[in-house]
GUDO-988992 format. One line per field, with one value per residue (C-alpha): residue in one letter; x negated, y, z negated. Coordinates in steps of 0.5 Angstrom, whole numbers. Layout:
# residues N
type <- (a | ...)
c1 <- (X | ...)
c2 <- (Y | ...)
c3 <- (Z | ...)
# end
This chain:
# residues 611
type <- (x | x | x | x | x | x | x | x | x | x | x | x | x | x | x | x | x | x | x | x | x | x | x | x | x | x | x | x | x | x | x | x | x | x | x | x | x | x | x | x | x | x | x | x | x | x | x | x | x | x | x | x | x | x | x | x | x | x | x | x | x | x | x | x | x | x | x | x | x | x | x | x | x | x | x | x | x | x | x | x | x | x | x | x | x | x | x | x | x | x | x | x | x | x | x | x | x | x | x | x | x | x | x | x | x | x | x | x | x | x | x | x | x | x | x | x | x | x | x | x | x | x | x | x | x | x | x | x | x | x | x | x | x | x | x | x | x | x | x | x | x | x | x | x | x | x | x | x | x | x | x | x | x | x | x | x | x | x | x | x | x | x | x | x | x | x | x | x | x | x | x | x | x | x | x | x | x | x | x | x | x | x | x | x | x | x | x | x | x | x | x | x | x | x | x | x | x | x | x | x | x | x | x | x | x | x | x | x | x | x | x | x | x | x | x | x | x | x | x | x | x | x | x | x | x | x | x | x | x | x | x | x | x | x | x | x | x | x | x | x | x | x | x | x | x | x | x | x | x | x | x | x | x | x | x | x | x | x | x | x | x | x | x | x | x | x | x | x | x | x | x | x | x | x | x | x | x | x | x | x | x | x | x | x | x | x | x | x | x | x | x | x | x | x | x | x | x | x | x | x | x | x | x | x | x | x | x | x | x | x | x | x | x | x | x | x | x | x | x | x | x | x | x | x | x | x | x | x | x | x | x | x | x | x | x | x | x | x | x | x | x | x | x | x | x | x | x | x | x | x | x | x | x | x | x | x | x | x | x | x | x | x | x | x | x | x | x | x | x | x | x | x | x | x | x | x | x | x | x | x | x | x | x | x | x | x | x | x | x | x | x | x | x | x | x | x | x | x | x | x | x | x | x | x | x | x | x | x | x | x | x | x | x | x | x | x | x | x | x | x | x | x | x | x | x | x | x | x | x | x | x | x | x | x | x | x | x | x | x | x | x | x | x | x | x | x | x | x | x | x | x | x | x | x | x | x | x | x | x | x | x | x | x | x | x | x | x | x | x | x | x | x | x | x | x | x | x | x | x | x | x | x | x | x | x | x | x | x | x | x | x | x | x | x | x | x | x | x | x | x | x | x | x | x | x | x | x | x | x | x | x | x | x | x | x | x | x | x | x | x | x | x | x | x | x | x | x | x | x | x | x | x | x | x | x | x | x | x | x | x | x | x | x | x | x | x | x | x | x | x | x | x | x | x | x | x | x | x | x | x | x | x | x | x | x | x | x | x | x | x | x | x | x | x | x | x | x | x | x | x | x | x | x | x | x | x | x | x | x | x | x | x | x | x | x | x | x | x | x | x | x | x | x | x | x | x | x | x | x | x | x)
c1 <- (19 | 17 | 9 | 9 | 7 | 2 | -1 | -1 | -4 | -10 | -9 | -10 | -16 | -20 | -19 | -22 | -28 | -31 | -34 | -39 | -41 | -49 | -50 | -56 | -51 | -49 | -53 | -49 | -44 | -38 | -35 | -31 | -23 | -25 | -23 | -26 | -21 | -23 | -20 | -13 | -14 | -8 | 0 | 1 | -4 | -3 | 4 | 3 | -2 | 4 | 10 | 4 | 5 | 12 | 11 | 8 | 14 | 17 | 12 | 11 | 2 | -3 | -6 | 0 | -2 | 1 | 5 | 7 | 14 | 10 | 9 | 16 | 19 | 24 | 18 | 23 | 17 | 14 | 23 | 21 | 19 | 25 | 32 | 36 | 32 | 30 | 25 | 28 | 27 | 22 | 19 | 12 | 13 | 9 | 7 | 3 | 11 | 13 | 6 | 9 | 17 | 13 | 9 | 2 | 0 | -8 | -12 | -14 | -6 | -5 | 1 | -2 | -8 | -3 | 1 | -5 | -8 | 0 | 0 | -7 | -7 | 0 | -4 | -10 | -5 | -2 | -10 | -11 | -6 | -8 | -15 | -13 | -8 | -14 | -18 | -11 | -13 | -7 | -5 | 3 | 2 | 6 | 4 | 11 | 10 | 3 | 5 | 11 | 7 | 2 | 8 | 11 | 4 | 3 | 10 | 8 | 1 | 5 | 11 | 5 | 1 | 8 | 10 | 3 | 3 | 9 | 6 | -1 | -2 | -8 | -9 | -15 | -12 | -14 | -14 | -16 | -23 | -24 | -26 | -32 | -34 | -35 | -38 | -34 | -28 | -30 | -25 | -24 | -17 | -19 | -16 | -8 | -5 | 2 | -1 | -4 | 3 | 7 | 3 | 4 | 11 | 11 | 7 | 13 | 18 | 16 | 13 | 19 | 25 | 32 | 34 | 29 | 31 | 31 | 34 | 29 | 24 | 23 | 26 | 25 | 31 | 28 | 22 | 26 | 29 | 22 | 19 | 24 | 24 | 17 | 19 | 23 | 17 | 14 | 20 | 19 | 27 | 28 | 24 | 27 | 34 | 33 | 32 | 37 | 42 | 40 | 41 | 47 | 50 | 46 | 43 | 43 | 41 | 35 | 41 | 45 | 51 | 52 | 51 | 56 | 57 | 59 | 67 | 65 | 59 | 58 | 57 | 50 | 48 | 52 | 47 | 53 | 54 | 47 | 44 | 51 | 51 | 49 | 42 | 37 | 30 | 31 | 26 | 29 | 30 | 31 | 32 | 32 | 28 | 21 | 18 | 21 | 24 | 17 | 21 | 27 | 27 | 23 | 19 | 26 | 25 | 25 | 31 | 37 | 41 | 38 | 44 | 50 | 54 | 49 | 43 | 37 | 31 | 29 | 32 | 29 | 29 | 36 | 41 | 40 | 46 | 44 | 45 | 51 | 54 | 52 | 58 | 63 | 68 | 72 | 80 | 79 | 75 | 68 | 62 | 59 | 54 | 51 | 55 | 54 | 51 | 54 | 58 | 56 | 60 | 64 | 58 | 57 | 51 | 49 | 56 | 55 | 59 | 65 | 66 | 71 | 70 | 74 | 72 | 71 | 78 | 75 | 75 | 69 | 66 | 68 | 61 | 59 | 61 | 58 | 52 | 52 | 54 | 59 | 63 | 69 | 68 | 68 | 61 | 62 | 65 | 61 | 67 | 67 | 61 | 59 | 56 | 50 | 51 | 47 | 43 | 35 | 35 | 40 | 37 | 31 | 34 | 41 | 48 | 48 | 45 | 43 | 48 | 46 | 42 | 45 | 48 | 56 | 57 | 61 | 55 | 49 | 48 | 44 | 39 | 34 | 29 | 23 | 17 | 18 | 22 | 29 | 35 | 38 | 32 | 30 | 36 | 37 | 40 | 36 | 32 | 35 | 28 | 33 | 40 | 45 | 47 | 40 | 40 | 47 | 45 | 38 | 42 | 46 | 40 | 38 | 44 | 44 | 36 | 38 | 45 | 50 | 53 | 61 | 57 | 53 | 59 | 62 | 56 | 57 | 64 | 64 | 59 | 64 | 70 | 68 | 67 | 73 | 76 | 80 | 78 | 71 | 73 | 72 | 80 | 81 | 81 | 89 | 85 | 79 | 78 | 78 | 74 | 75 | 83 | 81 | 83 | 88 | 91 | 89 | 83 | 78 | 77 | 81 | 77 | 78 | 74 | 75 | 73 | 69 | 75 | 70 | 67 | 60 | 61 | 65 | 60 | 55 | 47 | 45 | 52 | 50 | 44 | 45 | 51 | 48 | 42 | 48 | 51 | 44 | 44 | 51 | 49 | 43 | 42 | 38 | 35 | 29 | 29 | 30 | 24 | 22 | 28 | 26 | 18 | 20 | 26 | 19 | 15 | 12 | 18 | 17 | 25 | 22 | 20 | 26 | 31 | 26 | 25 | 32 | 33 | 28 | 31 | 38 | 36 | 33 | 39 | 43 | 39 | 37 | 45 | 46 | 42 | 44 | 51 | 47 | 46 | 39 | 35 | 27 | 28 | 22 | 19 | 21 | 20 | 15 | 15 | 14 | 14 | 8 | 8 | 3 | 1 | 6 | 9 | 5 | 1 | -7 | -11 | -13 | -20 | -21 | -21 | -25 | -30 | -30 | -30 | -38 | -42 | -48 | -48 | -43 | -35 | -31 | -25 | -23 | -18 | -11 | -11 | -11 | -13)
c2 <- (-40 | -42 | -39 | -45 | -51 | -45 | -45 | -53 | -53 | -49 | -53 | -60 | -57 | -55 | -62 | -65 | -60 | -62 | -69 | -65 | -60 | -65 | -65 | -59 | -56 | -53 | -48 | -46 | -43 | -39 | -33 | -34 | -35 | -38 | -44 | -50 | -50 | -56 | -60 | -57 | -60 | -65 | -64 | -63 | -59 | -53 | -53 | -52 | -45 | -43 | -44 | -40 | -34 | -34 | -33 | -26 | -24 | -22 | -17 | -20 | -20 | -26 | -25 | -21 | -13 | -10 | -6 | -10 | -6 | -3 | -8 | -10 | -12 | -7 | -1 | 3 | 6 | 9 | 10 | 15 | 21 | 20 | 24 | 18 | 17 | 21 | 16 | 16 | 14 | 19 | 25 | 22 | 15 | 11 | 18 | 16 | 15 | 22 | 24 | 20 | 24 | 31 | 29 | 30 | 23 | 22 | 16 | 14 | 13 | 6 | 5 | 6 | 0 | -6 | -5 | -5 | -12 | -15 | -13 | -16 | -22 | -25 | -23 | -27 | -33 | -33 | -32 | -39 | -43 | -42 | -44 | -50 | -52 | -52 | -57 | -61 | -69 | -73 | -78 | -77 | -68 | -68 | -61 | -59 | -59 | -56 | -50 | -48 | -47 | -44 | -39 | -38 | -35 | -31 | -28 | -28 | -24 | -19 | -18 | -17 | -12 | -8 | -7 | -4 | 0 | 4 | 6 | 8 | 8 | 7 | 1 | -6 | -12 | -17 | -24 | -30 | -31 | -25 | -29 | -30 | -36 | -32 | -26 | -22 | -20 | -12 | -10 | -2 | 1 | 6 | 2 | 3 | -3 | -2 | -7 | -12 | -12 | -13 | -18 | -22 | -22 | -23 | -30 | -32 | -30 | -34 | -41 | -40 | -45 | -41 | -46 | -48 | -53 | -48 | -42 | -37 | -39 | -35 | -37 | -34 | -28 | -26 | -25 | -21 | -18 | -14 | -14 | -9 | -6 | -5 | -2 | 3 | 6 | 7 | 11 | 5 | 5 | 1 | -5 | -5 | -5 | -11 | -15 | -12 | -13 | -21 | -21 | -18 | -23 | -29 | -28 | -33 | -34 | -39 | -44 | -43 | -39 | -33 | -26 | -23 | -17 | -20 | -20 | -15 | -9 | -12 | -19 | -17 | -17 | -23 | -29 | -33 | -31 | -31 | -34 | -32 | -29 | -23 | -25 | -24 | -25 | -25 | -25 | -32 | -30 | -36 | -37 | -43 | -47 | -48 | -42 | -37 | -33 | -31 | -34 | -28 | -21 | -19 | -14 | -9 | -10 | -3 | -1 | -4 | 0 | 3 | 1 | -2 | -7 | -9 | -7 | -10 | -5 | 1 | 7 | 9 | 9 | 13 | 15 | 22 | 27 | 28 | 21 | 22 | 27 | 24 | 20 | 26 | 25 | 31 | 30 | 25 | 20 | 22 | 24 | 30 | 31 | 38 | 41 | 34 | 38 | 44 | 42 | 37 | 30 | 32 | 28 | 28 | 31 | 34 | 31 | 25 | 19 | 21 | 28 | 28 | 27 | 27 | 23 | 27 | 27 | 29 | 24 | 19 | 13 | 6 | 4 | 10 | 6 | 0 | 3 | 8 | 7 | 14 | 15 | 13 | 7 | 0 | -2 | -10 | -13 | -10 | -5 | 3 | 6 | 9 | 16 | 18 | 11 | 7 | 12 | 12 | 20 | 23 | 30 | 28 | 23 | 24 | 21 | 15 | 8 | 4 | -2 | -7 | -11 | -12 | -19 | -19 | -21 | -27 | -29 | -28 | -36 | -33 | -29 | -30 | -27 | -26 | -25 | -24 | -19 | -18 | -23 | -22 | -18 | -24 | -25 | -30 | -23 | -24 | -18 | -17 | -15 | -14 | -15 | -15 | -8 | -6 | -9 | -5 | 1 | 0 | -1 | 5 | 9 | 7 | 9 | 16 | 17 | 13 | 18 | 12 | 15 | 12 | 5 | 8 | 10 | 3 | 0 | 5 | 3 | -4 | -2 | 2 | -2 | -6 | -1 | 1 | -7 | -5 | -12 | -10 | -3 | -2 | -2 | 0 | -5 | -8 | -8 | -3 | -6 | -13 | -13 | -20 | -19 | -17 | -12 | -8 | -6 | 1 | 4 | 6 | 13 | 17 | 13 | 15 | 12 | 13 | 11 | 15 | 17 | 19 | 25 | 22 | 23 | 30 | 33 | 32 | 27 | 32 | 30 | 23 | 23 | 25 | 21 | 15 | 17 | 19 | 13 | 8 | 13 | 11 | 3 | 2 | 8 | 5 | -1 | 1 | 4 | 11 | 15 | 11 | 12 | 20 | 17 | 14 | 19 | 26 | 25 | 31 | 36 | 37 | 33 | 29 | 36 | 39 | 34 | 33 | 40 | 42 | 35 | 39 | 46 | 42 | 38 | 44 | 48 | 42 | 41 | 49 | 49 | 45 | 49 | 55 | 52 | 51 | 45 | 42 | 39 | 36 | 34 | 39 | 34 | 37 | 44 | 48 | 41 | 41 | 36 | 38 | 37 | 33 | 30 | 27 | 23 | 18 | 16 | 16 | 10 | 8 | 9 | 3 | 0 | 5 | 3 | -4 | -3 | -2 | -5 | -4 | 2 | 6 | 5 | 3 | 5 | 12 | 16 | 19 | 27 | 32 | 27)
c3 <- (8 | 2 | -2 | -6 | 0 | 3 | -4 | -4 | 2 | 0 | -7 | -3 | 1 | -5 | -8 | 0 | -1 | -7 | -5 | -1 | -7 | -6 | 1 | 3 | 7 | 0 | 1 | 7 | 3 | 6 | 3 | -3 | -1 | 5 | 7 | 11 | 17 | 19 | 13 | 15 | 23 | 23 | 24 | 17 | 16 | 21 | 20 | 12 | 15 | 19 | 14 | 9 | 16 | 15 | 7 | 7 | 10 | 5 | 2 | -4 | -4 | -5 | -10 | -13 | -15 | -20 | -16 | -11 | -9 | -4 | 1 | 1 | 8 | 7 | 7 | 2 | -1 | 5 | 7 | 1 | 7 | 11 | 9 | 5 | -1 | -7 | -11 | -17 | -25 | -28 | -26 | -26 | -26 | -20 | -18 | -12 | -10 | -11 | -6 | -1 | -2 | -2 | 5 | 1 | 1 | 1 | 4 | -4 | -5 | -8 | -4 | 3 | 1 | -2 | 4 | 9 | 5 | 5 | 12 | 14 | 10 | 14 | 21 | 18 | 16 | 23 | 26 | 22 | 24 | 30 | 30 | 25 | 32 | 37 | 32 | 31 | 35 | 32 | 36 | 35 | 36 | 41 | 47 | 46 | 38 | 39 | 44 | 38 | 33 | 37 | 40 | 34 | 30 | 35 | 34 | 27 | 29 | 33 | 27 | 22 | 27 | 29 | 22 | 21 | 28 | 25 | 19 | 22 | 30 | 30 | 28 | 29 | 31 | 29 | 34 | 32 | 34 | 29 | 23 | 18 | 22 | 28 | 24 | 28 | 23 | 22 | 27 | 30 | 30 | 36 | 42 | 45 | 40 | 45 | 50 | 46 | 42 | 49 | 50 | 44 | 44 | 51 | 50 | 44 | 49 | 54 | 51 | 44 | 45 | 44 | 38 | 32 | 27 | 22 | 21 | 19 | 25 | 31 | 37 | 44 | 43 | 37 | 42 | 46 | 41 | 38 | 45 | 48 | 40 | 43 | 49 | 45 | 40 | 47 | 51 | 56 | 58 | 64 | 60 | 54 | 58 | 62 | 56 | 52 | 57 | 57 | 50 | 49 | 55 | 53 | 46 | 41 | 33 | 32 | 30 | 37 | 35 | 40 | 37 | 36 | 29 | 23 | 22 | 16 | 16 | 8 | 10 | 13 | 5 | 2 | 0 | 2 | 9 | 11 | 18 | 21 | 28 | 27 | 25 | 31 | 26 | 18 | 12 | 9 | 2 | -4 | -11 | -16 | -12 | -17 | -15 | -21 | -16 | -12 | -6 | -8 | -5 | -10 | -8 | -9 | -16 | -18 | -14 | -19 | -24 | -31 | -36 | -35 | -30 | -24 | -29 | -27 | -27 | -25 | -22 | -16 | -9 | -10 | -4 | -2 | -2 | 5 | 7 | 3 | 7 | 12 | 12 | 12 | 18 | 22 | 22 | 28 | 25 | 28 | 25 | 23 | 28 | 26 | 20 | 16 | 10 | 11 | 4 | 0 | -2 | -9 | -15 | -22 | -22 | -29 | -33 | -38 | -36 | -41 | -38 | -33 | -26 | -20 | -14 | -7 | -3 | 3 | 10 | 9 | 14 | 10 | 10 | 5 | -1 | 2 | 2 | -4 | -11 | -13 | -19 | -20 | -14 | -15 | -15 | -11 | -17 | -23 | -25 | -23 | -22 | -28 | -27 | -31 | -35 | -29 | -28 | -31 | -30 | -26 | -27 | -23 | -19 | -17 | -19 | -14 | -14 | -7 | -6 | -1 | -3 | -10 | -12 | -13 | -20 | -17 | -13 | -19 | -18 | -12 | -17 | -22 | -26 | -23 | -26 | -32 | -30 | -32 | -31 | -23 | -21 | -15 | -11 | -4 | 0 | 6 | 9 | 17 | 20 | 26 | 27 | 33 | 31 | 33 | 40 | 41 | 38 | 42 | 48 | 47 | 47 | 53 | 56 | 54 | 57 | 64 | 64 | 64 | 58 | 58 | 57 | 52 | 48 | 49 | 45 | 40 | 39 | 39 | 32 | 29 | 31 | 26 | 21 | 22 | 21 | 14 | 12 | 11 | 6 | -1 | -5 | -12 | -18 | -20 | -28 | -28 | -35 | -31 | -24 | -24 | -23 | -16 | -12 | -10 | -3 | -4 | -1 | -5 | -3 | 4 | 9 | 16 | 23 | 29 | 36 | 41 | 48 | 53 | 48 | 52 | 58 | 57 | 52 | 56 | 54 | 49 | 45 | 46 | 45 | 38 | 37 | 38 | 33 | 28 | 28 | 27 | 20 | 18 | 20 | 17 | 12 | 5 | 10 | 11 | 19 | 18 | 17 | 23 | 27 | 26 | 28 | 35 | 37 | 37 | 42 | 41 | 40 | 33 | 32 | 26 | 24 | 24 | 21 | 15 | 14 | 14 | 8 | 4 | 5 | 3 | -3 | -6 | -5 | -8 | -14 | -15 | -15 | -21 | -24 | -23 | -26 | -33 | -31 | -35 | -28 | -29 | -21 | -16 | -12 | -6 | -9 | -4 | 1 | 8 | 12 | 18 | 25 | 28 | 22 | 18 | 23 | 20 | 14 | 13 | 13 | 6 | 4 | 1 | 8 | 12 | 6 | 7 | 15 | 16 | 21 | 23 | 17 | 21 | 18 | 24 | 22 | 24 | 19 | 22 | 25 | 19 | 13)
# end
């Protein structure tokens, strides 16, 4: 879905006011930005609002702010409090990040406020498009084309609504009678958003079609599918299984292919072989098409390579050496549930890329190195990963690079330079706000809680089967000098995955339970859902606590290390850290915000417990 018919649309409709400038009601004036919907009340004209719904999808904001990462779909800035990425770059650079990574953010964080217009402002175009829809009279607008739209701006409302639930909680939610027309649009944030969520996402899953004529629509699966995520940010099992289980038996993508896992865990990340049946609801990202790469995934920007191959800009959002060691795996294949951290994944931190390095040797998951970016490993098909080279500041921000969404050398046809910013910093790579592993990983946890643990183990396997497909792993180069020679053979590294064999049932529901939580670590580490994973699995225990806790202690022991060795560290932002309970589970409500929110002279947004 493309910004730039959003923007014609309000072009045209600037154009279709001015002729009305001399009549008396031109002291009836509306506020600045806001349109006469009227204007739009035809079929081209509700459907150019809801292509312009669909366009804030991507995070990229309208007007654009300066720093406009922190409103990509992915949430990697706000991902920055969970255990899997340090910030990166420079000590200092976009400091209201390194607030975010030491769990001392603030309502005055710039982050916090751009996320929250970025958010809002899709509500708000999905609120217009359905007041524009109950205006529409065209004789050729059929009730079953009106009744989509409808449906699928009120999916868009609930998405946009959802992804601000998650940060926030307590949040105002905004229905389309709450405009500047009505005069009611300072709305409060002290009502349960879980109910009006489900009954969004209910009405999508009941009025939307399961096939649409264009890929990027939502059909009624996807429906189902973020209702039933819904239901798993509430601990409602039994609802989330009864859609999960129709899903999984009878889900299909919004071009009606059946889901299924992609053959290949990194096909979920090439631009070629986006839309395919793992895709249950996608962010359409697109390049070359007039727009200079503000269609593309564009508010990654900052998270490419420093210097050499893939280089792009900027060194941040880094993989962790905790989410590195995560994929260390015992003599059998699996996980390393509880001592993953008990030893570090050989890295180069501290050495300078002509200093001789040798690559860890130890058993690893194969979706490790198409996660992350190590030394000594073939990054795509950009050459072996450099080392400090491609590193901004390996010192500050460790020795290793995200991968996933990073256009293949042979696929830079599908990037372009945004921005100005440099060449490739845009690419087509879709964002996968849920895919089928999602909805099986989902299913495997509601197992668990509902005691049925041998099938919550035979939905885990079939995700890691595919990791374990030996097509899908990352091989040697046949000419390191040469990547476009092509590959060997020869796994990259000593790979090893296993399926579980009735560990479940044997070990018991706590066994389970976490092997579950593990596994949806190894399959969609550096996508954006982590913190919130560890935000969803509390309730209250102090389990997010703990995990992010023990990440601080260990990549403070890890840094201190290095330097203990003789090795020149700048890196402290998680020195004296602590994540506190109760508190930092979720973010505190901008200021700006709470500010603008007056009514009758009383703000009507209440801040967040603790801030």
């Amino acid at each position: 879905m493309k910004k730039i018919f959003y923007i014609l649309a309000c072009s045209l409709l600037l154009l279709a006011l001015l002729p009305v400038a001399c009549k008396k009601s031109y002291l009836e004036k509306a506020p600045i930005g806001v349109l006469n919907e009227d204007v739009l009340a035809t079929e081209r004209g509700v459907n150019g609002l809801l292509i312009g719904a669909y366009s804030q999808l991507d995070g990229y904001p309208t007007p654009a702010d300066a720093r406009w990462w922190n409103g990509s779909v992915d949430n990697w800035v706000f991902n920055l409090a969970g255990d899997e990425t340090y910030k990166g770059s420079n000590f200092g650079d976009e400091a209201f990040m390194e607030e975010i990574e030491n769990y001392t953010p603030t309502p005055i964080n710039v982050a916090f406020d751009n996320k929250w217009v970025t958010l809002f402002d899709g509500a708000a175009r999905a609120n217009a498009t359905l007041r524009v829809l109950a205006k529409v009279n065209d004789p050729g607008f059929t009730a079953d084309e009106a009744k989509q739209i409808e449906a699928e701006a009120i999916f868009l409302r609930a998405v946009y609504h959802f992804e601000a639930a998650k940060l926030w909680r307590n949040i105002p939610y905004m229905m389309e009678t709450n405009s500047f027309e009505s005069g009611d649009y300072i709305v409060g944030n002290t009502e349960p958003v879980w109910p009006k969520l489900e009954a969004d996402f209910k009405f999508a899953v009941d009025n939307l079609t399961p096939t649409k004529n264009e890929a990027g629509r939502a059909n009624s699966w996807a429906a189902k599918a973020f209702l039933a995520k819904v239901y798993m940010f509430q601990n409602k099992y039994t609802e989330a299984k009864v859609l999960l289980d129709d899903i999984i038996a009878n889900g299909v993508n919004a071009k009606g292919v059946k889901y299924a896992l992609m053959p290949r865990f990194f096909d979920n990340f090439d631009p070629t072989k986006k839309n395919g049946s793992e895709s249950v609801f996608s962010v359409q990202m697109s390049v070359n098409d007039g727009s200079g790469g503000y269609n593309s995934n564009f508010p990654i920007i900052l998270n490419f390579a420093w210097g050499g191959g893939p280089s792009r800009c900027c060194g941040f959002n880094q993989p962790s050496q905790t989410l590195v060691n995560s994929f260390q795996v015992d003599a059998n294949g699996l996980p390393l549930i509880t001592t993953f951290n008990s030893a570090n994944v050989k890295n180069d931190l501290g050495l300078a890329s002509a200093d001789p390095f040798t690559p860890y040797t130890g058993l690893l998951d194969p979706r490790l190195d198409y996660t992350v970016g190590r030394r000594g490993i073939p990054y795509l098909d950009w050459g072996v990963m450099a080392g400090s080279a491609w590193i901004r500041n390996q010192s500050h921000g460790g020795p290793y690079l995200g991968m996933k969404y990073v256009t293949s050398k042979a696929n830079e046809n599908l990037s372009e330079a945004s921005g100005g910013w440099q060449a490739g910093a845009g690419n087509a790579i879709n964002y996968n706000m849920i895919r089928f592993a999602d909805v099986l990983l989902w299913a495997a946890e509601v197992e668990v809680e509902i005691g049925s643990l041998a099938k919550a183990e035979q939905y885990v396997n079939q995700v890691r089967n595919r990791a374990a497909n030996p097509a899908g792993w990352v091989y040697t180069y046949i000419d390191n000098s040469d990547p476009s020679k092509g590959f060997t053979n020869t796994p990259a590294a000593n790979y090893k995955i296993s399926l579980y064999n009735g560990q479940f049932a044997t070990l018991g529901q706590n066994y389970a339970r976490e092997a579950v939580r593990f596994e949806r670590r190894l399959e969609f580490a550096q996508e954006g859902h982590r913190f919130f994973d560890l935000q969803r699995w509390d309730k209250g225990t102090g389990y997010m606590s703990d995990q992010l806790n023990a990440h601080i202690a260990a990549t403070v022991n890890y840094f201190k290390g290095a330097q203990a060795a003789g090795v020149p560290l700048t890196y402290s932002i998680l020195v004296g850290a602590t994540f506190k309970k109760g508190k930092t589970e979720i973010f505190p409500i901008p200021q700006q915000q709470i500010d603008l929110s007056v009514k009758d002279g009383q703000s009507v947004l209440v801040q967040n417990p603790g801030y």
